[in-house]
N, C-alpha and C positions, 0 to 999 in steps of 0.2 A: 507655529503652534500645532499643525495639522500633523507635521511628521512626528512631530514630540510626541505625541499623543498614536498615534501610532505606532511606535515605540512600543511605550509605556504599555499599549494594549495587550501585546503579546508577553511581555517581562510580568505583568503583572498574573493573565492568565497560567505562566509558567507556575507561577506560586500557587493557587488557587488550586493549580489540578493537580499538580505535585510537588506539594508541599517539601518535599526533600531531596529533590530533582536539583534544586538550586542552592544550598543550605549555606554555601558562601562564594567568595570571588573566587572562579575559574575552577568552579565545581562541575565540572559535564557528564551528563547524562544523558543518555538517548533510551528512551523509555516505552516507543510506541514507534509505527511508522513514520518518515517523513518527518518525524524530531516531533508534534505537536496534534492536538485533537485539529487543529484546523487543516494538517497535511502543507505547512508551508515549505517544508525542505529545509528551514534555518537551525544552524547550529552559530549563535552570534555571539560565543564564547569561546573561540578560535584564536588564541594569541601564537599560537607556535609558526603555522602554514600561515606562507604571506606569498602573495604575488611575485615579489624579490627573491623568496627561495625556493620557488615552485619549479625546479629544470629538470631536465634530464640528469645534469652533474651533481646537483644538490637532494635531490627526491629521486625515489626508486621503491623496487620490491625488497622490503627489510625480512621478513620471514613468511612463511605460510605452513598451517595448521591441514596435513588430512584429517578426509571426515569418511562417512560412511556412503552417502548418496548424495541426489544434487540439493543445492540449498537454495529454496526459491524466495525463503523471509528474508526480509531484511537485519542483517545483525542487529542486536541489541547492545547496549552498552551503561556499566554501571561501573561509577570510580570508585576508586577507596575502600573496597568490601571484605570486610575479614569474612574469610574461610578456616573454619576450624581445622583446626591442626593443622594449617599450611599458611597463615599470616596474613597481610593484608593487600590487596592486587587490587587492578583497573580489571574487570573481566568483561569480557563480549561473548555475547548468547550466541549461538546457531543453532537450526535446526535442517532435518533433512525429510526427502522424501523416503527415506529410510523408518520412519517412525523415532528419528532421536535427537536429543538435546544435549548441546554441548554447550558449559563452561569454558574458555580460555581465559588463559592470563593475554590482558590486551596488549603486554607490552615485551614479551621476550618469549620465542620459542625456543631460543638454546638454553635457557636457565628453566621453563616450565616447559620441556617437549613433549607432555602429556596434559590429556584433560585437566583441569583443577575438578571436575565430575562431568558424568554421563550418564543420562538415561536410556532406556530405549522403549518404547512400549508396543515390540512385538513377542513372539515365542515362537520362531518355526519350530518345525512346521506348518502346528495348527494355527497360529496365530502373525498373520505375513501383511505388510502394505498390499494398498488395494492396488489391483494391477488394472493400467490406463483401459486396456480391451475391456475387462469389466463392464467399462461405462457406455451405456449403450448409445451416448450423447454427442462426444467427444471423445476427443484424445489428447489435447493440449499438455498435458501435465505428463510425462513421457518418460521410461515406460511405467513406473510407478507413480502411487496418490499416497502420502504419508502425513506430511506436516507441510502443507501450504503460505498458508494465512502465515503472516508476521504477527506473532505474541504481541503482548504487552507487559508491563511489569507496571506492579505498583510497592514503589520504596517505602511507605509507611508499615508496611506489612512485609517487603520482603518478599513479595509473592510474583511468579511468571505463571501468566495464562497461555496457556495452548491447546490448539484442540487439534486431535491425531484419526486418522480414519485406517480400519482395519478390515480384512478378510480372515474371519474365521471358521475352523470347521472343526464338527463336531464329532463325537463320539462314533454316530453312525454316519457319520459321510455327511450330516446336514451343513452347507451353507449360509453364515452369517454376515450381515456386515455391521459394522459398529461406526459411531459417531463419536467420540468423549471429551468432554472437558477436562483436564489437566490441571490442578494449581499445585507450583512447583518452587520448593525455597528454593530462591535463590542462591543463598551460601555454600547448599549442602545436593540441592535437587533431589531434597527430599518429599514424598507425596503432602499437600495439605489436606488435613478433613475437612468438609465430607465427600473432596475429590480422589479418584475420579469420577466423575458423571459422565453417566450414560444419557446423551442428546438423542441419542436414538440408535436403537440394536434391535436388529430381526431379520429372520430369517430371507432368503435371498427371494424377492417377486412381491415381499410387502413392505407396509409404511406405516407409518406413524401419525399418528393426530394430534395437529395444534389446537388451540381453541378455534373456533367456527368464526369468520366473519360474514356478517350480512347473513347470504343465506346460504353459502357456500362454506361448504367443511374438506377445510386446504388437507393436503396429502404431502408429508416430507419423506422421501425413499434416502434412508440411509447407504445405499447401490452407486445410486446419482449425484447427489449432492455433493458440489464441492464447494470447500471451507477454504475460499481462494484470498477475500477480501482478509485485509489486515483487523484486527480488533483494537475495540477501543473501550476507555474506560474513564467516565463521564460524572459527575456527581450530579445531583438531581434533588430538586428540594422535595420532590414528593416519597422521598424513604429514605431511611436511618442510614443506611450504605451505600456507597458507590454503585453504580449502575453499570456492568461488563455486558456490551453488545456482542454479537456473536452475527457475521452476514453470510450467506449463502449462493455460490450462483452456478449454474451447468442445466438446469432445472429449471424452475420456477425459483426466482426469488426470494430469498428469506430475510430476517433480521428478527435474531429472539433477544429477548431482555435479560441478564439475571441479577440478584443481587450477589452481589461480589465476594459477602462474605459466608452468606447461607446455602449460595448455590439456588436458591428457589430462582424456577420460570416466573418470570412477573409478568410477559404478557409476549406476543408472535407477532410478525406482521409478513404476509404475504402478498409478492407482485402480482400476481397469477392466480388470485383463489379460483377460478370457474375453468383453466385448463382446458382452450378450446382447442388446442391438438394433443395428440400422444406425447410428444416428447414436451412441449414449454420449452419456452425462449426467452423468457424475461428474469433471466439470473443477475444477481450484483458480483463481478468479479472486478472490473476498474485497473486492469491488465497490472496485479499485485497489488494494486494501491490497496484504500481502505477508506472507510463509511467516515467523513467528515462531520466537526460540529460545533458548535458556536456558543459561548458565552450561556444562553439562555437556555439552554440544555437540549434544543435541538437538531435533529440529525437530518445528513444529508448522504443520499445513495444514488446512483444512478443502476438504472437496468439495462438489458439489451435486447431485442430486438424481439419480444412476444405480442401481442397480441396489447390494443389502444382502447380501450372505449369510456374510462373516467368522466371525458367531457359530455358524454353521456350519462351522469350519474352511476354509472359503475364500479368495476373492482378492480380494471386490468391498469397496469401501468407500464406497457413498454415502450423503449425508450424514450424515459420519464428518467429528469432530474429531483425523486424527491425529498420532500422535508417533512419527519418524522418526530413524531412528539410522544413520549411519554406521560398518559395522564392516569388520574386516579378515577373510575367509575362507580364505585358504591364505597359504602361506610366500612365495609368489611374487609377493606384494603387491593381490593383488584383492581387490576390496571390495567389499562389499556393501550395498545402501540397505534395510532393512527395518524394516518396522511394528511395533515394539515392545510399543504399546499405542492403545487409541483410545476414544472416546465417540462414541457415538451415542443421539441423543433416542430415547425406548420408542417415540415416534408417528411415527416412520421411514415407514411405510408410508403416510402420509394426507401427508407433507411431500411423498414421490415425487409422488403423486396429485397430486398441485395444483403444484408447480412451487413448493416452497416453498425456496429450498436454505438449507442451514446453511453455505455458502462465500460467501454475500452481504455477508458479514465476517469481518475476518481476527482471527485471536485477538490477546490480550495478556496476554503473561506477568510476573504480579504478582512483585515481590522475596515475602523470606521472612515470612511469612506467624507471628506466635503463635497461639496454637490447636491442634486438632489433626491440622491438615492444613497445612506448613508451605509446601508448593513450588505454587502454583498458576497457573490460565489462567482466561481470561473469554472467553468468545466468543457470539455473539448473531446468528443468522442471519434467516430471510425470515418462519417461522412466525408464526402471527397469526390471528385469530382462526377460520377454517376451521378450523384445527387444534387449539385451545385455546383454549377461549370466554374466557380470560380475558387474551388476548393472547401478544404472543411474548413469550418469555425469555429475561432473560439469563442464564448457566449458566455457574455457579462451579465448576471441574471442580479433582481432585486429579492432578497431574503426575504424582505417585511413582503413581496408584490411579486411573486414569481411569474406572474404572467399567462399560464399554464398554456394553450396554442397562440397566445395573441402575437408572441415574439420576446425577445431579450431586451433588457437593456440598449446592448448592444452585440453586434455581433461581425468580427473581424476575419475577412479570409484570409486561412494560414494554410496550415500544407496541404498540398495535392493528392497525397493520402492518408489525411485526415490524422489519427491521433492515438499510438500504442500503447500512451504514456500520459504522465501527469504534468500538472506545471510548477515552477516554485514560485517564490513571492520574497524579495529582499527590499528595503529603504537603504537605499546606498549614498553615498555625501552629494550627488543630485538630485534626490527623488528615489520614488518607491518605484521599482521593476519586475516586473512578470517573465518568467520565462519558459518555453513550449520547445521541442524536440517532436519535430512530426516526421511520419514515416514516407517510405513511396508507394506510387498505388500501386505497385503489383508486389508487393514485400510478402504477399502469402503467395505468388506464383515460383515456380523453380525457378533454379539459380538460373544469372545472365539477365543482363542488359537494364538491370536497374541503375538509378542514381541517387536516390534514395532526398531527404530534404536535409535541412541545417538546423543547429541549434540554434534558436532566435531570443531576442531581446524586446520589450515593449517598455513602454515609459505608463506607468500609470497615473493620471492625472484627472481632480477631480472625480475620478470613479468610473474614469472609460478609459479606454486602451485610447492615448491618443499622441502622434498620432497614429489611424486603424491599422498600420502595420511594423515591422521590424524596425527598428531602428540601429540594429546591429545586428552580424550573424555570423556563425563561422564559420572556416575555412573548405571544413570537412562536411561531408554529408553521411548521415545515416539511414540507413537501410530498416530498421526498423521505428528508426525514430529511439527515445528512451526519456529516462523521468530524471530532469536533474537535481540534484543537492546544492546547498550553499555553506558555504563557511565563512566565516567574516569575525572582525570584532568589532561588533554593532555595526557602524557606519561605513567603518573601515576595512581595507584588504580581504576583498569582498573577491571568492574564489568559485568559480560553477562548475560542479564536480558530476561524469557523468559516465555511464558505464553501458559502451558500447556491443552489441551484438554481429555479426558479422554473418553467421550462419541464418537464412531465411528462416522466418516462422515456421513454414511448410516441412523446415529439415530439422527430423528428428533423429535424436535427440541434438546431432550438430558437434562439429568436432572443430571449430578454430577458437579460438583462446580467445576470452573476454579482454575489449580494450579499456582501460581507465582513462580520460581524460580529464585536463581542469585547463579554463578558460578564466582570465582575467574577467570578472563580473560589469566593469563597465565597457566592457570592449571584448568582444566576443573574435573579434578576426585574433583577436592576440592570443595565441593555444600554447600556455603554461611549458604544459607538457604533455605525453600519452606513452603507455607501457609498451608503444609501438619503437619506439624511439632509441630503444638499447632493448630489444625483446633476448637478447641472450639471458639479460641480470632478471629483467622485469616483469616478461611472457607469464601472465595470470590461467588458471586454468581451465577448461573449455566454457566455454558461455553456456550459461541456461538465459532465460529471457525473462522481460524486466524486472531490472534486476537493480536494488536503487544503493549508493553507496551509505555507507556510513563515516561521518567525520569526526572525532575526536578527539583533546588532545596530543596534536599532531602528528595524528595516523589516520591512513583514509583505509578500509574494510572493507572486500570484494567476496561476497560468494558465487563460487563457480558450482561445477557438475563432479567435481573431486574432492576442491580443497578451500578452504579460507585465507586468501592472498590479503596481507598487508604489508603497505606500502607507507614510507615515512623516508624521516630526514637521512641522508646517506652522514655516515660510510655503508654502504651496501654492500650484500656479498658479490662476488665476481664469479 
């Protein structure tokens, strides 16, 4: 009854939040990151890709799409969508750090070897992506800052949300930088009113004002801010339309509210209002992932490594798991974003010290859970062995009871350094499984001599990892670790798709070719296949990093630093 119901939870929330997402059997859509507001990775409408034909002989690279820059979202994917004047196609979104958005036909580059449309929303010269140096912060994002964050779409409207960041200059030489909101038909990419919104545009050395909380009036520098986290799009019974979050991390922390179809700010919420150094350390980036959420319209973020003092009645929240609520404060309609509840690891203070952050993954909100902790998250950040000689953890936290320093649920040691990436969550014909991809400890050191960790397997039972370690793992070890994907039909032929980096974090921008892998889901030593394997046909194009796949009616979707690699059922080219 327990897995039924489990099931059920997530088939049902598919309806609920996108209503047209599902509209009939073996309708697929991939609408948001990670397939789902909870970031489960499942795509459980996968009848093509099976176990059986998952080889080297049978699957390959079928065509690839160039773009313009590197693509750090994750494709998007919508079936069946007529395009005026060019009929009816499967397309898949991308974006780049170029400032641009691409349509594809999902399913044939030599019959569509051009966009179905393209936007871009720069204008050199005056109008150019933010270049990484810019950022007085970082440099992660290499060597431009364009379009980050993985979109979202919503199918009842037809609408792709993206937000673009710009360097602009002005008439007399002034320096700008801009923030924007985008909403984009899909069919056509053409602009929707009243977007674009300007999130925040000024001039280079100032900022911008959210509303005030407590008594601290937060500062958002459109310079610094980056719009890394994936967005999401939520319904909420306290307003007439959908609620589009928007997270922020490089900085201080963000997560703004807006209504989805007016564009109004409904409300802010900042990790960091009181900024007790220059730079701020408690950004939400969740290494691509994105701001999870659950059934009751609560959100979940993690930050990284600024400044702690909540348990003190405070405002700071770094590395803080938290849970963020949408409420209504006066008659007048103003609303408010506040921290409901949150966890944080007891060894906070050694994570600061070392650059450990618990936002290097984004959580994953489990259906309902038997036991005695029914509504829970997983989440698994940087810590590792500096911190915890016995590695990092993953951390089973209670939703309704987060705990806040007292500790988790539970808390399982996995890899040795700790966590790049996110996890998925599949119910497979034994049970419901969790799966982690952690990195090596020295994966930000230059190249040599690492061994990097394994993809691993957990059996979820009751509501705890049990038991508290792998139970399968595989062959191969990764260097950065990575976020995997599932494909399955429901129960069945259940495939772990995951998309390997090769060049260290520390190497920019990194020149060997993204490996694709997929893994039999109940047995993780048994490795399908990887684009390694016949790299003549299959060889994808240079890695950018984390970088999560996309699965679809029997094509898996890889963006690199060039191109959009897809790979499906052979005859393949040679």
């Amino acid at each position: 009854m327990n897995r039924l119901f489990r099931r059920s939870h997530f088939l049902l929330v598919a309806c609920l939040l996108f209503a047209h997402s599902l509209p009939a059997q073996n309708k697929v859509n991939v609408l948001t990151w990670h397939n789902d507001i909870f970031r489960s990775g499942q795509n459980l409408q996968e009848t093509i890709l099976t176990p059986a034909g998952v080889d080297p002989v049978h699957f390959g690279k079928i065509f690839s799409y160039p773009v313009d820059g590197m693509i750090y979202a994750q494709p998007l994917y919508v079936q069946d969508l007529a395009i005026p004047g060019k009929g009816t196609h499967n397309v898949v979104y991308v974006e780049t750090e170029n400032d641009s958005v691409y349509a594809f036909d999902a399913d044939s580059a030599k019959s569509n070897p051009n966009p179905l449309w393209q936007v871009n929303f720069t204008n050199p010269p005056n109008v150019i992506p933010v270049p990484c140096l810019d950022n007085q912060i970082d440099c992660n994002v290499y060597p431009i800052i364009g379009i980050t964050g993985t979109p979202v779409i919503d199918l009842r409207s037809k609408s792709l949300y993206v937000v673009a960041r710009t360097k602009e200059f002005g008439s007399h030489g002034q320096v700008s930088y801009f923030v924007r909101l985008h909403v984009l038909d899909i069919a056509t990419g053409a602009e929707k009113p009243p977007s674009p919104l300007v999130i925040c545009g000024l001039p280079a050395g100032q900022v911008c004002s959210f509303p005030p909380y407590g008594k601290n009036q937060s500062k958002f520098d459109p310079q610094q801010e980056m719009q890394r986290p994936a967005l999401i799009l939520m319904p909420n019974p306290l307003t007439a339309h959908r609620v589009l979050y928007i997270a922020f991390g490089n900085h201080r922390g963000w997560v703004l509210a807006y209504d989805s179809e007016t564009l109004a700010l409904l409300a802010a919420f900042c990790t960091e209002p009181s900024l007790h150094n220059s730079k701020g350390h408690s950004g939400i980036w969740g290494a691509g992932g994105g701001v999870a959420g659950d059934l009751q319209g609560n959100l979940y973020a993690t930050t990284a490594d600024g400044p702690f003092d909540a348990n003190q009645g405070k405002s700071d929240f770094g590395d803080t798991l938290l849970k963020l609520n949408l409420v209504r404060e006066s008659a007048a309609s103003n609303y408010g974003l506040n921290a409901v509840d949150y966890f944080t690891p007891a060894n906070y203070a050694c994570l600061q010290a070392h650059d450990l952050d618990l936002s290097s993954g984004s959580p994953v909100v489990l259906p309902k859970q038997t036991g005695a902790h029914s509504h829970e998250i997983l989440v698994a950040g940087k810590s590792h062995v500096v911190c915890n000689p016995k590695g990092g953890s993953i951390n089973v936290v209670d939703r309704d009871n987060m705990g806040h320093i007292s500790g988790p649920i539970q808390a399982v040691n996995g890899s040795q350094g700790g966590y790049f990436a996110s996890g998925a969550y599949w119910e497979g014909p034994q049970g419901a499984y969790v799966y982690y991809a952690g990195a090596d400890p020295s994966a930000l050191a230059p190249e040599g001599g690492a061994l990097g960790d394994r993809l691993r397997l957990y059996r979820l039972r009751n509501g705890v990892l049990n038991p508290p370690f792998s139970v399968s793992q595989s062959p191969e070890t990764f260097l950065n670790g990575a976020t995997p994907a599932i494909s399955a039909n429901g129960t069945q032929n259940g495939i772990v798709w995951l998309v390997e980096r090769r060049d260290r974090l520390a190497t920019k921008p990194g020149s060997k070719p993204a490996y694709l892998h997929a893994f039999a889901a109940t047995n993780l030593s048994r490795e399908l296949y990887n684009s390694g394997m016949n790299p003549i046909r299959d060889s994808a194009g240079p890695a950018t990093k984390f970088v999560v796949p996309t699965i679809a009616n029997g094509k898996v979707y890889v963006g690199t630093q060039t191109e959009l690699d897809v790979y499906g059922q052979c005859p393949c080219p040679q």
